[in-house]
Backbone of each chain as ProteinMPNN parsed JSONL, in Angstrom:
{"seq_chain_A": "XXXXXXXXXXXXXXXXXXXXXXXXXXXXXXXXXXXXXXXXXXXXXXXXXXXXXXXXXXXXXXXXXXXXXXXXXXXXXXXXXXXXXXXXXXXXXXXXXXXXXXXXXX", "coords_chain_A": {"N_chain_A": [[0.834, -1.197, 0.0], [0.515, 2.157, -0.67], [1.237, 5.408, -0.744], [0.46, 9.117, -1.219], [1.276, 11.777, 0.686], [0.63, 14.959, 1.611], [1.87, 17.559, 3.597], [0.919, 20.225, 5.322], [2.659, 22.992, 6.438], [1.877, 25.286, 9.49], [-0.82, 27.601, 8.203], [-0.731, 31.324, 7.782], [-3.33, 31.999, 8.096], [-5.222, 30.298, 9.134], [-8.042, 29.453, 9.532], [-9.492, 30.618, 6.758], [-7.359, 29.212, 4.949], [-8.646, 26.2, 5.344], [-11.367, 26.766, 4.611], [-10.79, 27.326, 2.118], [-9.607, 24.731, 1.406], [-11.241, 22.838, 1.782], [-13.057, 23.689, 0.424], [-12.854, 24.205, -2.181], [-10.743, 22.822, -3.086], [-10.409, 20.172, -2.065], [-12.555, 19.419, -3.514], [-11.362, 18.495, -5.835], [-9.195, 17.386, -5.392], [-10.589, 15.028, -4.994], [-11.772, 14.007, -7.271], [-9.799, 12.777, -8.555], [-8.269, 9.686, -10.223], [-8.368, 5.724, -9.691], [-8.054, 6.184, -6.774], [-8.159, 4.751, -3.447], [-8.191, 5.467, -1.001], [-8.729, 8.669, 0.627], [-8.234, 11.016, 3.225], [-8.315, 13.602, 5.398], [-6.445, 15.218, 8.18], [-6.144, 17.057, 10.907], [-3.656, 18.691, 13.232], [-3.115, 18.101, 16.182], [-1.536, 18.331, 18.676], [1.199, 17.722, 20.31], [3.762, 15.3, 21.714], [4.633, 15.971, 25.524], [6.438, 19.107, 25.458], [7.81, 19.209, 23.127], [7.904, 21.022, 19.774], [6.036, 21.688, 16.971], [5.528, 23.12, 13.834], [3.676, 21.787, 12.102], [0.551, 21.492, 10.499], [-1.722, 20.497, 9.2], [-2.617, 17.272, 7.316], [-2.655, 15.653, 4.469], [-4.222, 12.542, 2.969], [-4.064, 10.513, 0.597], [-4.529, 7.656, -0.424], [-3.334, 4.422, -2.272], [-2.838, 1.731, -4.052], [-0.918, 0.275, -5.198], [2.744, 1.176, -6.349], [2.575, 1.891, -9.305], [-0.168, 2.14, -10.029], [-0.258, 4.299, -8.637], [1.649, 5.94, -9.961], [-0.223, 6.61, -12.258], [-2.234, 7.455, -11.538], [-1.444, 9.876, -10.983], [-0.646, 10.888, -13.468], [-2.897, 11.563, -14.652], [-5.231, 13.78, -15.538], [-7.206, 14.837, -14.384], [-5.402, 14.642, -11.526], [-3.851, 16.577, -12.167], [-5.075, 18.923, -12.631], [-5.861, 19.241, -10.091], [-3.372, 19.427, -8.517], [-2.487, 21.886, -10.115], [-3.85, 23.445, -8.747], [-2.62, 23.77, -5.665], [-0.623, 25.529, -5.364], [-2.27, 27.863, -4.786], [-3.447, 28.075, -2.558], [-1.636, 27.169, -0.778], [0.843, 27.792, -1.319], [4.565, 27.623, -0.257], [4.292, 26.348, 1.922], [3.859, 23.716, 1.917], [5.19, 20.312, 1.989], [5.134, 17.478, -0.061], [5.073, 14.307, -0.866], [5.646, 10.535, -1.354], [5.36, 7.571, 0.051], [5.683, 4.467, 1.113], [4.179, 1.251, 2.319], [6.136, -0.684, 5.027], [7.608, -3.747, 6.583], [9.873, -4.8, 7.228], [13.417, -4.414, 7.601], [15.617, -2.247, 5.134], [17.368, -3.246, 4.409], [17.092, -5.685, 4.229]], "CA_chain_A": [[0.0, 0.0, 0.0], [1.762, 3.396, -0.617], [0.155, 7.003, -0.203], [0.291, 10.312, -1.607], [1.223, 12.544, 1.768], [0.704, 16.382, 1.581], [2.005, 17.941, 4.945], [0.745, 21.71, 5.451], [2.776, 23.988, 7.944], [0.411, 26.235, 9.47], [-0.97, 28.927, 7.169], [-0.901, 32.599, 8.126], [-4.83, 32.395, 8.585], [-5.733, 28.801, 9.447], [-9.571, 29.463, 8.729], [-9.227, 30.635, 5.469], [-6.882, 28.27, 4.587], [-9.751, 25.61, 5.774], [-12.275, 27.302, 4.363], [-10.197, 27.224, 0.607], [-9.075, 23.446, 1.25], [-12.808, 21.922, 1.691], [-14.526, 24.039, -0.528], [-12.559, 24.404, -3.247], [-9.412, 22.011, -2.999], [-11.255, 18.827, -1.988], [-13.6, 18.703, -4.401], [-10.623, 18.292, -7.358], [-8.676, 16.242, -4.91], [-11.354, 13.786, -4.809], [-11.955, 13.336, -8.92], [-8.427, 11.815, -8.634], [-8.827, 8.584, -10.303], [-7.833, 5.116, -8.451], [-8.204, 7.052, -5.362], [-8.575, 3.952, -2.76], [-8.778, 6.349, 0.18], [-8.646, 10.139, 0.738], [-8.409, 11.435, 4.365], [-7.808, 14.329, 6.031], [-6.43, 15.373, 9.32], [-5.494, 18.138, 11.523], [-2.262, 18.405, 14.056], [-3.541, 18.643, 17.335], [-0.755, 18.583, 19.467], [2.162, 16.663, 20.636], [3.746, 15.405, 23.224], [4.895, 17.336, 26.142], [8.238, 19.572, 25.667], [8.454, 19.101, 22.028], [6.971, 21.495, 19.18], [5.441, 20.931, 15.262], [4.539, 23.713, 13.213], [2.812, 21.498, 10.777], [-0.726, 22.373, 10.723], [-2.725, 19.683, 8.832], [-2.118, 16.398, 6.689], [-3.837, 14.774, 3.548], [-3.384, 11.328, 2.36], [-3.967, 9.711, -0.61], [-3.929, 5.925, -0.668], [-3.723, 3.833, -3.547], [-2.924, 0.052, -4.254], [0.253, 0.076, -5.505], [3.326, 2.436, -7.113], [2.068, 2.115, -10.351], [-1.279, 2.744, -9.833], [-0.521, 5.982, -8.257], [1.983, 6.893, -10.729], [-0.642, 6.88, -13.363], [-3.23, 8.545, -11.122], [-0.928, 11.402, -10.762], [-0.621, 11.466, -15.022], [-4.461, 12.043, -15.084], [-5.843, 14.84, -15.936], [-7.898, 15.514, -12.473], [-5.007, 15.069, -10.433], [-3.104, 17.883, -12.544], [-5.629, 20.427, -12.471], [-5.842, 19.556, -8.579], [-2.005, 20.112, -8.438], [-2.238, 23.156, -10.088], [-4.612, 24.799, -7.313], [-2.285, 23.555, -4.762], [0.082, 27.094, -5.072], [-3.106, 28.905, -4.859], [-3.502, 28.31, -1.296], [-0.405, 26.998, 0.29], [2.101, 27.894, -1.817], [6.009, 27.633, 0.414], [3.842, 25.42, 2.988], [3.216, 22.074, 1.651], [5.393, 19.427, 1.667], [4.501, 16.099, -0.767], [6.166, 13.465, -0.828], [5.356, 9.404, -0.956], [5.71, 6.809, 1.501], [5.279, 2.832, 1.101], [4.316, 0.635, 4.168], [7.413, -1.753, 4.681], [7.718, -4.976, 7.842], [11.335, -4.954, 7.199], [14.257, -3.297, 7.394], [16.246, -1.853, 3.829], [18.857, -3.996, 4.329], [16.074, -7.471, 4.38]], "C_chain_A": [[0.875, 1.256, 0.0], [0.576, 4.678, -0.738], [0.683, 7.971, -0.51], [0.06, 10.851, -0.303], [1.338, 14.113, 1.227], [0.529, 16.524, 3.275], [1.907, 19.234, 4.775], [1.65, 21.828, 6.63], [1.615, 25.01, 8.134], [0.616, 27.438, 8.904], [-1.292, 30.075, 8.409], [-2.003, 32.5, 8.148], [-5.305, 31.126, 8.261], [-7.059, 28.769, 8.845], [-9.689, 29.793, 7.244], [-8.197, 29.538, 4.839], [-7.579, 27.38, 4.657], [-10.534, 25.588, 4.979], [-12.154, 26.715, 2.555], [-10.363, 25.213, 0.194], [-10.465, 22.494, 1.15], [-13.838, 22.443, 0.792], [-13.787, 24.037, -1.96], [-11.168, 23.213, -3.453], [-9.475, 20.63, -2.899], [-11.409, 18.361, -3.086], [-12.984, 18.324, -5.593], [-9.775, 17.403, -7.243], [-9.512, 14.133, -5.22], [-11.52, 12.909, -5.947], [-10.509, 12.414, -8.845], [-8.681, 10.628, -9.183], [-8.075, 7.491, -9.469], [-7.765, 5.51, -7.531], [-8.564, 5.477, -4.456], [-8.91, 4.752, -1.123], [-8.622, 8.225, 0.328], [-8.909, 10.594, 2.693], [-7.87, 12.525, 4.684], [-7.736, 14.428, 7.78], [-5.96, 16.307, 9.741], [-4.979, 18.257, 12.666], [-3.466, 18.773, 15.253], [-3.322, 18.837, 18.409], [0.352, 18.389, 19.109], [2.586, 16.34, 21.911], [4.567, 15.852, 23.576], [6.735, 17.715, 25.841], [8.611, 19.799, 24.331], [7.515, 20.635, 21.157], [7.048, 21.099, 18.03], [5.066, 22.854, 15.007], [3.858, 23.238, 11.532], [1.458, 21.246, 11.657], [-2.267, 20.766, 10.3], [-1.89, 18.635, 7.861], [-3.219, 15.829, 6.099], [-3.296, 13.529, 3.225], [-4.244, 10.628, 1.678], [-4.022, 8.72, -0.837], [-4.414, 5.4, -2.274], [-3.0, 2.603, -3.681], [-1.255, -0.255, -4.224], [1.506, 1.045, -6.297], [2.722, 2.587, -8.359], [1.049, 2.54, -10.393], [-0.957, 4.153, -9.468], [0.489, 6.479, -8.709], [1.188, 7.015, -12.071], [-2.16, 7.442, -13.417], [-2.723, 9.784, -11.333], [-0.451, 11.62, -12.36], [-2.036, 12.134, -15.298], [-4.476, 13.182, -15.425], [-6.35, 15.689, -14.739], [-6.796, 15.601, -11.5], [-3.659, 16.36, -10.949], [-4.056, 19.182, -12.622], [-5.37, 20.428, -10.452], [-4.099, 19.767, -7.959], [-1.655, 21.656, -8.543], [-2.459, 24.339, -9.235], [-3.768, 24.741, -6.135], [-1.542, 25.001, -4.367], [-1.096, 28.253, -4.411], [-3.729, 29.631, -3.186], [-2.32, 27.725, -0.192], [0.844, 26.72, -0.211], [3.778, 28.111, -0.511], [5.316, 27.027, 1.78], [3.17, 24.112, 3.169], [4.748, 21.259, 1.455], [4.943, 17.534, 1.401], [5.479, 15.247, -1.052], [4.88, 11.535, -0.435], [5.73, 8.505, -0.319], [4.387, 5.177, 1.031], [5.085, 1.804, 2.341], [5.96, -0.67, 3.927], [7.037, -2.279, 6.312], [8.949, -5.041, 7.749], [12.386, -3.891, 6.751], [14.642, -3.182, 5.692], [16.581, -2.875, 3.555], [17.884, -5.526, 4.291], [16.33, -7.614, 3.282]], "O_chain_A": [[1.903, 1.299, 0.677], [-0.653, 4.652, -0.794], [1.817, 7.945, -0.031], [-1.061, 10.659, 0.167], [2.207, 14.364, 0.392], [-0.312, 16.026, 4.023], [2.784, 19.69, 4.04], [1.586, 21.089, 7.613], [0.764, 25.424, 7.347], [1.606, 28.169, 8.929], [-1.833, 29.9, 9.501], [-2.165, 33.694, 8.4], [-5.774, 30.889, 7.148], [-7.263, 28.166, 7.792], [-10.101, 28.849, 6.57], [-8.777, 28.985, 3.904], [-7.526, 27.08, 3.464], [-10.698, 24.52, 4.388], [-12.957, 26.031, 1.919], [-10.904, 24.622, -0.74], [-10.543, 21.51, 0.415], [-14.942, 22.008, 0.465], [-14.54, 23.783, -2.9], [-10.951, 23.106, -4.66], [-8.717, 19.904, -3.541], [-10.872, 17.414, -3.661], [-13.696, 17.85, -6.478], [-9.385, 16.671, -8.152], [-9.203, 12.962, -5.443], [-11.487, 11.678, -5.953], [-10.528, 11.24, -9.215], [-9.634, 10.17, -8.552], [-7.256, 7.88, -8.635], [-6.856, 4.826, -7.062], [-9.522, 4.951, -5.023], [-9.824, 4.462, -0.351], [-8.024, 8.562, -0.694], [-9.995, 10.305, 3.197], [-6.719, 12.614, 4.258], [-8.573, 13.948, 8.545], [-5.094, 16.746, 8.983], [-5.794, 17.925, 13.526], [-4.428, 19.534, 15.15], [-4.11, 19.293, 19.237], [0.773, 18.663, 17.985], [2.13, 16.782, 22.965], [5.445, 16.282, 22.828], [7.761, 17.042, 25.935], [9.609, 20.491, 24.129], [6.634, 21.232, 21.775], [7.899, 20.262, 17.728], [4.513, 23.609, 15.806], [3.654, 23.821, 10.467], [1.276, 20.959, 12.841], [-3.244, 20.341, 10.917], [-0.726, 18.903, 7.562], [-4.301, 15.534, 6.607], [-2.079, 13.352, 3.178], [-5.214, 10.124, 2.244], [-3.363, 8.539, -1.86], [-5.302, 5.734, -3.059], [-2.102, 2.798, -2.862], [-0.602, -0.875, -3.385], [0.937, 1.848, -7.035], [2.24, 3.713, -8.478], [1.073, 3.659, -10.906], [-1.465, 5.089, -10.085], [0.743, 7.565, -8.188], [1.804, 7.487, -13.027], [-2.933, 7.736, -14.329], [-3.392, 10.706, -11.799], [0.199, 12.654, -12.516], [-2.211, 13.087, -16.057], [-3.36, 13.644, -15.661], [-6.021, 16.795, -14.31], [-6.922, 16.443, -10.611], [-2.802, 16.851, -10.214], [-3.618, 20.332, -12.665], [-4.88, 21.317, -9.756], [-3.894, 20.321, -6.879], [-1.031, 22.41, -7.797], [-1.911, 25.417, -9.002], [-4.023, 25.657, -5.353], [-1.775, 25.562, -3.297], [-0.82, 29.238, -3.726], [-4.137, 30.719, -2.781], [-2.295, 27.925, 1.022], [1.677, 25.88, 0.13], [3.682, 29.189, 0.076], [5.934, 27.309, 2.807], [2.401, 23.608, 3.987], [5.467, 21.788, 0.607], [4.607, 16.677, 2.218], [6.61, 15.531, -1.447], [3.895, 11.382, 0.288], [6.896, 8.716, 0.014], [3.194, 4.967, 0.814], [5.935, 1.693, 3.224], [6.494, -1.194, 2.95], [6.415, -1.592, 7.122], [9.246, -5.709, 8.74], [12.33, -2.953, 5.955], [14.042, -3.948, 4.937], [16.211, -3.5, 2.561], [18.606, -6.52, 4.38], [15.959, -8.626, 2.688]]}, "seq_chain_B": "XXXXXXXXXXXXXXXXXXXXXXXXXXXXXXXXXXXXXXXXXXXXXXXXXXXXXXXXXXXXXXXXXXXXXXXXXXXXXXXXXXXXXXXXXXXXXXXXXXXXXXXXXX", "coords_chain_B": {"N_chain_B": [[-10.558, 9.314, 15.025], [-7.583, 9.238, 15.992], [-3.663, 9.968, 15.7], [-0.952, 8.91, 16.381], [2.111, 10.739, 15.045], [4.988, 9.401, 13.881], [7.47, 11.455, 12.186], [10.298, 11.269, 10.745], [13.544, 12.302, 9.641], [15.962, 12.183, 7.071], [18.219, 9.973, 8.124], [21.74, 9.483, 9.015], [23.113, 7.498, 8.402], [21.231, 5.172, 6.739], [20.612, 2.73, 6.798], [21.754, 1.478, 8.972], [20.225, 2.817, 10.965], [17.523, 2.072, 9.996], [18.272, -1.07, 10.863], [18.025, -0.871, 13.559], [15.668, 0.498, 14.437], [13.419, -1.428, 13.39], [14.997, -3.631, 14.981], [14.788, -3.2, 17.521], [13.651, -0.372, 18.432], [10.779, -1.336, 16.93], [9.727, -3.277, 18.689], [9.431, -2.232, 21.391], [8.118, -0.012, 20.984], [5.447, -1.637, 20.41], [4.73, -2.668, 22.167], [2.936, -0.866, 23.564], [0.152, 0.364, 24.829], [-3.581, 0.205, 24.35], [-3.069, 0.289, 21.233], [-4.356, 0.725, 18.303], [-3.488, 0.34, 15.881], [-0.322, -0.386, 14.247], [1.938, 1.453, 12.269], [4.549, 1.232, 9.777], [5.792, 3.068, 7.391], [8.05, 3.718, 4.677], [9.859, 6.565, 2.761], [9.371, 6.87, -0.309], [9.638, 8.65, -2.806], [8.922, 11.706, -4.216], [6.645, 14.179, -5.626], [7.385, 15.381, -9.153], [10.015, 17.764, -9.717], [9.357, 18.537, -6.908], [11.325, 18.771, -3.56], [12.426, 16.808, -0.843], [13.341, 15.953, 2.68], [12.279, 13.773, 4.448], [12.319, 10.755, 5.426], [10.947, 8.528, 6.486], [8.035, 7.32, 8.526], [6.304, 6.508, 10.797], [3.27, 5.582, 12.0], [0.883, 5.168, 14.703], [-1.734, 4.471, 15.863], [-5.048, 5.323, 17.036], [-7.876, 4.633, 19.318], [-9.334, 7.223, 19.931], [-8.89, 10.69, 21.48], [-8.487, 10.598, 23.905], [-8.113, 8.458, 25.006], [-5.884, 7.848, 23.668], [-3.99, 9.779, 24.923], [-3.907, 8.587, 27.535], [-2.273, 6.193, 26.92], [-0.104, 7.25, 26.175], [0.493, 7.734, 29.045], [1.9, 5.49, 30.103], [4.031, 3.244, 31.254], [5.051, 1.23, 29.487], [5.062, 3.421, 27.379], [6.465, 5.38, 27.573], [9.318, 4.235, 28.187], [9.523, 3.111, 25.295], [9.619, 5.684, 24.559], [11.619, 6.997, 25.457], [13.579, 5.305, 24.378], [13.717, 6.564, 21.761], [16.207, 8.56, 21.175], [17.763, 7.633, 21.233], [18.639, 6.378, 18.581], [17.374, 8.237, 16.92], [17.812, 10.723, 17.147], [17.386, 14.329, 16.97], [16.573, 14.172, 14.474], [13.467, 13.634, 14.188], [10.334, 13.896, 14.045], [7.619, 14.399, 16.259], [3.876, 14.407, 16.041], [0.641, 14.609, 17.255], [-2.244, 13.681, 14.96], [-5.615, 14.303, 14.163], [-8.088, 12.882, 12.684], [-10.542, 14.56, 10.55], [-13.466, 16.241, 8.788], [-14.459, 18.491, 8.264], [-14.304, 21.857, 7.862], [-12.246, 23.953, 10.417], [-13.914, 25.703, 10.801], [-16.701, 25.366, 10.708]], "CA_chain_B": [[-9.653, 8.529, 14.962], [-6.282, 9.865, 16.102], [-3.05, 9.142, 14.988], [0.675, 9.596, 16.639], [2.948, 9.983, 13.673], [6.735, 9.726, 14.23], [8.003, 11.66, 10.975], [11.921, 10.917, 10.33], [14.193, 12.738, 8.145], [16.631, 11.335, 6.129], [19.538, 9.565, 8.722], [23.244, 9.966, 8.635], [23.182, 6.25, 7.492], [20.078, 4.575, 6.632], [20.515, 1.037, 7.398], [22.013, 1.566, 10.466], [19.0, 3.531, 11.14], [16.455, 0.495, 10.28], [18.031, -1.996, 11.61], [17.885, -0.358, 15.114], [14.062, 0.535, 14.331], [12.944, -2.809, 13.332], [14.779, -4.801, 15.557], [15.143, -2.624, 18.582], [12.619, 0.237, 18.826], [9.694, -1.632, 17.026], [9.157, -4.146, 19.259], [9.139, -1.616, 22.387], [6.673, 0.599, 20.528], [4.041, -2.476, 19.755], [3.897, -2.677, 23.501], [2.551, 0.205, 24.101], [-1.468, -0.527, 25.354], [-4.061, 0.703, 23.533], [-2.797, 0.986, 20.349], [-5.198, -0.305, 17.481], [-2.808, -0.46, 14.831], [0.901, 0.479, 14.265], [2.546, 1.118, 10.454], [5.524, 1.778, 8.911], [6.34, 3.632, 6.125], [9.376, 4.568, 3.677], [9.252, 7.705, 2.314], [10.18, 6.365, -1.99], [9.913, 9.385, -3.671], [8.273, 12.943, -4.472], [5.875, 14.633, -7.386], [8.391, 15.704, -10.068], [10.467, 19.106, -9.213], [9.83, 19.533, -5.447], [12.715, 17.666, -2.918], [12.098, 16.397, 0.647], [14.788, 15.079, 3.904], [11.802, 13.224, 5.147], [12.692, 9.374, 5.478], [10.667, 7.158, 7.508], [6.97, 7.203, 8.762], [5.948, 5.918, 12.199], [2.099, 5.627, 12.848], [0.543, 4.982, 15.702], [-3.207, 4.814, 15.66], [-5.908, 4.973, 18.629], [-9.644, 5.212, 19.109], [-9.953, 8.729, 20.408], [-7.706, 11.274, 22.052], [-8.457, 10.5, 25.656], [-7.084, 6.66, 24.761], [-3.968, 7.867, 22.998], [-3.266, 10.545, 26.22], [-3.738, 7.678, 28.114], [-1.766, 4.951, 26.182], [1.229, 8.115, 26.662], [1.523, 8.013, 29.936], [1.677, 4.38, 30.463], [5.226, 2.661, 31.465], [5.676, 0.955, 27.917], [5.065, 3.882, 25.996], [7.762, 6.289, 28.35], [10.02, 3.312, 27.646], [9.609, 3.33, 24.145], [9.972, 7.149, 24.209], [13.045, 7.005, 26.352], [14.714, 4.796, 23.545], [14.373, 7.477, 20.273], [16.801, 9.342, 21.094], [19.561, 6.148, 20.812], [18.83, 6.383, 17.299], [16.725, 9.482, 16.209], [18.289, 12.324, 17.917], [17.316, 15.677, 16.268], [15.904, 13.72, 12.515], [12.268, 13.054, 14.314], [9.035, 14.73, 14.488], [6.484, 13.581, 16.655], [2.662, 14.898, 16.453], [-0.481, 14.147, 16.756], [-3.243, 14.317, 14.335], [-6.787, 13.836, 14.323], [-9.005, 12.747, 11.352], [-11.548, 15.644, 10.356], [-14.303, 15.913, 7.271], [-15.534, 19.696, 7.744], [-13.376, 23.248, 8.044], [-12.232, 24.197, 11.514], [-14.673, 27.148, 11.8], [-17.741, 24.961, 10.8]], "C_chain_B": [[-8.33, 9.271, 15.105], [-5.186, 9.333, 15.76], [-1.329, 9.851, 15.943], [1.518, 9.373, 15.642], [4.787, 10.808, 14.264], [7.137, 9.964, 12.482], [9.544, 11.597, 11.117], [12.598, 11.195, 9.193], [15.196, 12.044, 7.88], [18.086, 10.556, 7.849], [20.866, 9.517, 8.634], [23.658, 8.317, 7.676], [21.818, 5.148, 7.783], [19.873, 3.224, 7.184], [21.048, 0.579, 8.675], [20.517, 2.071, 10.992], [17.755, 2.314, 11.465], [16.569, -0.378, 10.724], [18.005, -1.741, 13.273], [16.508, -0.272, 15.349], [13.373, -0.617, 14.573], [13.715, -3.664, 14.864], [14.719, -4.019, 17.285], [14.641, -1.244, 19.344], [11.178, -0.478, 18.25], [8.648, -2.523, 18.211], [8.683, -3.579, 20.959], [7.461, -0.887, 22.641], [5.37, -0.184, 20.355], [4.299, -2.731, 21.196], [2.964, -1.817, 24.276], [0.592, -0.216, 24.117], [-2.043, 0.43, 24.478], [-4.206, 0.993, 22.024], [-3.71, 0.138, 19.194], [-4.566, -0.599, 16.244], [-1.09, 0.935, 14.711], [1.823, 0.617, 12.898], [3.508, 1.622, 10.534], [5.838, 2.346, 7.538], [7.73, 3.982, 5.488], [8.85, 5.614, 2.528], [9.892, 7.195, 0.27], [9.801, 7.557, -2.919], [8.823, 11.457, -3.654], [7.743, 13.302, -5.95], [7.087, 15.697, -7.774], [8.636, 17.499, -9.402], [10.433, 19.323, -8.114], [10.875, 17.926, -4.906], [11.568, 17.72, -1.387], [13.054, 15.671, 1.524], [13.694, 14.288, 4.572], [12.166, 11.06, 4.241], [11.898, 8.026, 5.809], [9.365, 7.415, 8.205], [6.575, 6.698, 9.543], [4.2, 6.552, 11.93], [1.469, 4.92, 13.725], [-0.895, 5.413, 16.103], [-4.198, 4.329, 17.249], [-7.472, 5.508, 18.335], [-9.812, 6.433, 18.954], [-8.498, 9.552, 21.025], [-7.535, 10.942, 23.494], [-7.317, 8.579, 26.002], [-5.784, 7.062, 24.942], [-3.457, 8.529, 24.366], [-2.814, 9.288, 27.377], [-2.809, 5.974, 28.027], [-0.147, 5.817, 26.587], [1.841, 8.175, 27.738], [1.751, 6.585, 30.877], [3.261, 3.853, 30.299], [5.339, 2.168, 30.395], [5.286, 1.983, 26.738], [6.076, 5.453, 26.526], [9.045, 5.333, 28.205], [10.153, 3.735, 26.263], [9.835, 4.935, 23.747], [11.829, 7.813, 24.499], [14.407, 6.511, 25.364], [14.803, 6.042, 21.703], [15.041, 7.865, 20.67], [18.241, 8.325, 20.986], [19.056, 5.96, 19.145], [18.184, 7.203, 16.404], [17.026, 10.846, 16.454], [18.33, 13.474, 16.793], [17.052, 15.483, 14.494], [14.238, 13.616, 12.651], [11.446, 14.046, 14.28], [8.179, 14.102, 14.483], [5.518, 14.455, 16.822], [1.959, 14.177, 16.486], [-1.707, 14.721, 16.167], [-4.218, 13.612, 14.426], [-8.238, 14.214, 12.955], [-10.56, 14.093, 11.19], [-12.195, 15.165, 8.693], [-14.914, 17.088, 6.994], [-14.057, 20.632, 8.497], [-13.173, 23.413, 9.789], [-13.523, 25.173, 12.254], [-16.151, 26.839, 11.22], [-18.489, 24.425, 12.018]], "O_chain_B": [[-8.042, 9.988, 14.147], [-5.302, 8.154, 15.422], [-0.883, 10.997, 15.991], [1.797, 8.243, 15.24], [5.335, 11.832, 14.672], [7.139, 9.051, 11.655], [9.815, 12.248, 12.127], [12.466, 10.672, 8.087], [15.344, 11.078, 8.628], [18.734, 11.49, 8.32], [21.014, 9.52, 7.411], [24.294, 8.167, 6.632], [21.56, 4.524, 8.812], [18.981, 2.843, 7.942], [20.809, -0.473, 9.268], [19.803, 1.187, 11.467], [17.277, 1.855, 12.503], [15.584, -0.971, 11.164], [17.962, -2.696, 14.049], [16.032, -0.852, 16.325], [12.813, -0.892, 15.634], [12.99, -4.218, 15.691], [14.555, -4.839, 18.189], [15.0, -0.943, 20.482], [10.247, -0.286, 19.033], [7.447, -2.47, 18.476], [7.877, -4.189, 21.661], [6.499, -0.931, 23.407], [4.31, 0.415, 20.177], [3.418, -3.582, 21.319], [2.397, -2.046, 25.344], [0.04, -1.036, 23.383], [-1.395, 1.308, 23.908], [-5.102, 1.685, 21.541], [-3.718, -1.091, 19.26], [-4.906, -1.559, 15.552], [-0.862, 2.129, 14.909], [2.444, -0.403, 12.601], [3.619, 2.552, 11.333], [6.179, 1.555, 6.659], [8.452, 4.696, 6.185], [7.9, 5.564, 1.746], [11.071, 7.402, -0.016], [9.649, 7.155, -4.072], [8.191, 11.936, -2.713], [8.172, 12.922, -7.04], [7.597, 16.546, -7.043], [7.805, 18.22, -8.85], [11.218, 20.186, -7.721], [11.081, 16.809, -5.38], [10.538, 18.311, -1.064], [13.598, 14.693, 1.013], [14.171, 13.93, 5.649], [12.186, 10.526, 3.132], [12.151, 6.863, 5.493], [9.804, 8.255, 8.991], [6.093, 5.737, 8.942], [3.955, 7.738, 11.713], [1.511, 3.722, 13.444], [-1.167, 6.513, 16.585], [-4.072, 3.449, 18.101], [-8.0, 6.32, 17.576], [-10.387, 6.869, 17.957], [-7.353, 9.101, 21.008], [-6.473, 11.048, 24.107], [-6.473, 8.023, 26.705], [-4.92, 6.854, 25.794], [-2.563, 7.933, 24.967], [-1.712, 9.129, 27.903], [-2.775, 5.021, 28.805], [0.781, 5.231, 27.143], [3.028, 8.453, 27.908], [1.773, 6.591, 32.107], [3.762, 4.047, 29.192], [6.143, 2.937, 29.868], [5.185, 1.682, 25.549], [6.256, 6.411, 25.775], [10.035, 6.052, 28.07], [10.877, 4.7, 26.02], [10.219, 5.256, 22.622], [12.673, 8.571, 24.021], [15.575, 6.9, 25.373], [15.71, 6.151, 20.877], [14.475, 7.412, 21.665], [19.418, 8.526, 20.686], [19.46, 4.874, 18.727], [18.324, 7.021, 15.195], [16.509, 11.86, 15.984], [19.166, 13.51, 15.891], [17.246, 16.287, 13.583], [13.577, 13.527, 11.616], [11.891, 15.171, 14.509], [7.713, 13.404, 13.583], [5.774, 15.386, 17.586], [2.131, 13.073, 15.969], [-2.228, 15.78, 16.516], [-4.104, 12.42, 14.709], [-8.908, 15.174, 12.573], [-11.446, 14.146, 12.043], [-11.815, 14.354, 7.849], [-15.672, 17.229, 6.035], [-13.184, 20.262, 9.282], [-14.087, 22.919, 10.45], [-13.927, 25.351, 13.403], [-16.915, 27.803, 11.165], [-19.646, 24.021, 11.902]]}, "name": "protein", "num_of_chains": 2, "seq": "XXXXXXXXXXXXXXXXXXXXXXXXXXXXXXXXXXXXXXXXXXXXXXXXXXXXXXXXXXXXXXXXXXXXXXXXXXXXXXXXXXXXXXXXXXXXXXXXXXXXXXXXXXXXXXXXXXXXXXXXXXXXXXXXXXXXXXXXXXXXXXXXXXXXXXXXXXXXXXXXXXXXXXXXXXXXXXXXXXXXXXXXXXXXXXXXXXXXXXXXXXXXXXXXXXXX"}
């Protein structure tokens, strides 16, 4: 299983940022094709002593690498790329991530 | 649904890195009570043009928040906290996030 992660730091005006991401940012996220899951979440702490300023996290799931390198050729998930600057441009990092039971070196 | 995620940037040497994880912090961390499911990830790549130092993916999933607080301050999960720093010192970031489906200021 591998996943499409987008990590927000927190935006200069959290609600608006919010506001952008579910009403308008979602809904282009979602056309994505192969899409096996879509979730969002938002930071809500940590634990004590430490700090985060990342703000919120989306994730993406999808079956396998291939599959979700030929979701991310689509069509839907390049217009929904393109909006991504529009609201959190120099506060997203994306990046993918595969589950693994073993070390590298297995 | 809440989630403790241990994010991990890249390590000074990777396979040193995992095999300390796997054989020598995972098995601390899956003691920890409460926990309803625990994953690993490797971070394998990024959407074309942007970069990322993130490495390695720890989650740590729980019913609710009052669980997880409670799963934190429990002798095998101060243990298991006690040991990142013998092999994560200053690459980690630990938060927690919590699954949402509507804007903060709905």
């Amino acid at each position: 299983m591998v996943k499409l992660l987008a990590l927000y730091r927190k935006p200069p005006d959290p609600k608006t940022f919010e506001e952008y991401y579910f009403k308008q940012h979602k809904p282009l996220a979602e056309k994505i094709p192969y899409l096996k899951a879509y979730k969002l979440y938002r930071v809500i702490g940590t634990p004590k002593g430490s700090t985060t300023d990342f703000y919120f996290l989306a994730e993406l799931e999808f079956e396998n690498r291939e599959v979700m390198l030929k979701a991310l050729r689509s069509p839907e998930s390049l217009t929904a790329a393109k909006d991504v600057p529009q609201f959190a441009r120099d506060i997203v990092s994306i990046f993918f991530v595969e589950e693994t039971e073993t070390p590298v070196s297995a």
